[in-house]
C-alpha positions, 0 to 999 in steps of 0.5 A: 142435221144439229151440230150435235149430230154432226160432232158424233158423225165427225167423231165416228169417222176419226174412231173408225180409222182409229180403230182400223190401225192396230198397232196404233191402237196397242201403242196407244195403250202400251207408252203409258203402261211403261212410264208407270213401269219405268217411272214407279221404279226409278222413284220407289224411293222418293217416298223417304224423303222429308215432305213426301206425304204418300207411303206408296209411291205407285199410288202417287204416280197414278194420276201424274202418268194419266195426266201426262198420257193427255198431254201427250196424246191430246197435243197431237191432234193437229195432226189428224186436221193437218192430215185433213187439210192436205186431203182437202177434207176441211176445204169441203167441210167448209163449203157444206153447211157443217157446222165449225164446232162440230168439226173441232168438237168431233176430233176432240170427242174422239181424242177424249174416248181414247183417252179416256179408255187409255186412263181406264187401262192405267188404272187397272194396271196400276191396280194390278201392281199393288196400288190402291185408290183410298177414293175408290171408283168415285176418286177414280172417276174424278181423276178421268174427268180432270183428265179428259177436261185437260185433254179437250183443252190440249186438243183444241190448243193443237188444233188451232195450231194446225190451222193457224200455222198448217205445217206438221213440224210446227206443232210438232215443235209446239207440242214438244215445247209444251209437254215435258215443262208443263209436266215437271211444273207440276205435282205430277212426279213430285210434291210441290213441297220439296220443289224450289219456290219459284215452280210452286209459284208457277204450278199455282197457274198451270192447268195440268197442275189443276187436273194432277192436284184434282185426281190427286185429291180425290183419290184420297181416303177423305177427298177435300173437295174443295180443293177438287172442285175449283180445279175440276171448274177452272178445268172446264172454263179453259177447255170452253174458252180452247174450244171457242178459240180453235173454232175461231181459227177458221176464220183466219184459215179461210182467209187464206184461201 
């Protein structure tokens, strides 16, 4: 079997389980549909200030909340390998000729089809709720790939995490660690316009600014794709170098049995 095939059986397993757990399943959906809720009327009036470029607030809310949605749901994919390990079912991966990218491949597809379903549902909510996408389906579609580029590097960090430090409080720590200052580093809520010097500065290098910036962007009635593109490659480099990284870490995990 070719590590493809293997990644989608891998994959399969972890959606079936997905699947099998419907208040999950509507949890996963639900937290995100609030933050647009919560966020886009706490902030309604943001637009009034001096820099802000964008009339409707809800329309530059829409890439930050499905940004942050791959934040939050792709750095807890350690959880399900740690789940696995304490099952022994990476120990018996191991000893089969499986190989180790599918592993991390397969986990990471299935983190990527619910994302990716979950952006779907924000944006016909968004919709909904008056916003409108200059960008149209294409812009959309960017956004989404921004999204799920960020994701896979998301998931494949927590991933290594769970199998270099193998305890559940640890990348939970780590998680929370990571979400809500690469969050608020960024344009997600905000322009970095109206920001301190010192975050423009930071956001310059941080990957969710890249994936905010890039939807954010192409949304736009007259996308600069010059601007998308850079951002849509860096994306792709950083979730390659995550991958390789993560499969790496198994060597340090067998290591230890």
């Amino acid at each position: 079997m070719t590590a493809l095939a293997q990644t989608a059986r891998i994959s399969g397993r972890h959606l079936h389980a997905f699947i099998r757990q419907p208040w999950f399943v509507v949890m996963a959906v639900v937290q995100p549909a609030i933050w647009l809720l919560l966020f886009g009327a706490l902030f309604t009036n943001v637009t009034q200030i001096p820099g802000f470029d964008s009339a409707s607030y809800l329309d530059y809310l829409v890439p930050g909340v499905v940004v942050m949605t791959a934040l939050f749901w792709c750095g807890w994919s350690g959880m399900s390998l740690i789940d696995d390990l304490d099952r022994a079912i990476i120990d018996r991966y191991l000893t089969t000729p499986v190989h180790r990218s599918a592993i991390i491949g397969g986990l990471s597809v299935y983190q990527l089809v619910t994302l990716a379903v979950q952006a779907g549902i924000i944006g016909v909510m968004a919709w909904l709720l008056g916003a409108r996408f200059a960008g149209g389906i294409a812009g959309f579609g960017a956004l989404v790939l921004a999204t799920l580029l960020l994701g896979a590097a998301i998931s494949s960090f927590s991933d290594a995490m769970a199998l270099i430090l193998r305890q559940r409080e640890s990348v939970i720590g780590i998680n929370t660690l990571m979400t809500l200052p690469l969050t608020f580093l960024s344009a997600a809520f905000l322009p970095l316009a109206i920001a301190p010097e010192w975050i423009q500065t930071v956001a310059r290098f941080n990957p969710v600014n890249w994936a905010v910036e890039a939807g954010r962007d192409a949304l736009a009635g007259s996308p600069d794709w010059g601007v998308v593109v850079p951002r849509l490659a860096g994306l792709l480099v950083l979730a390659l170098l995550s991958t390789a990284w993560a499969t790496r870490t198994f060597r340090s995990y067998q290591k230890s049995i």
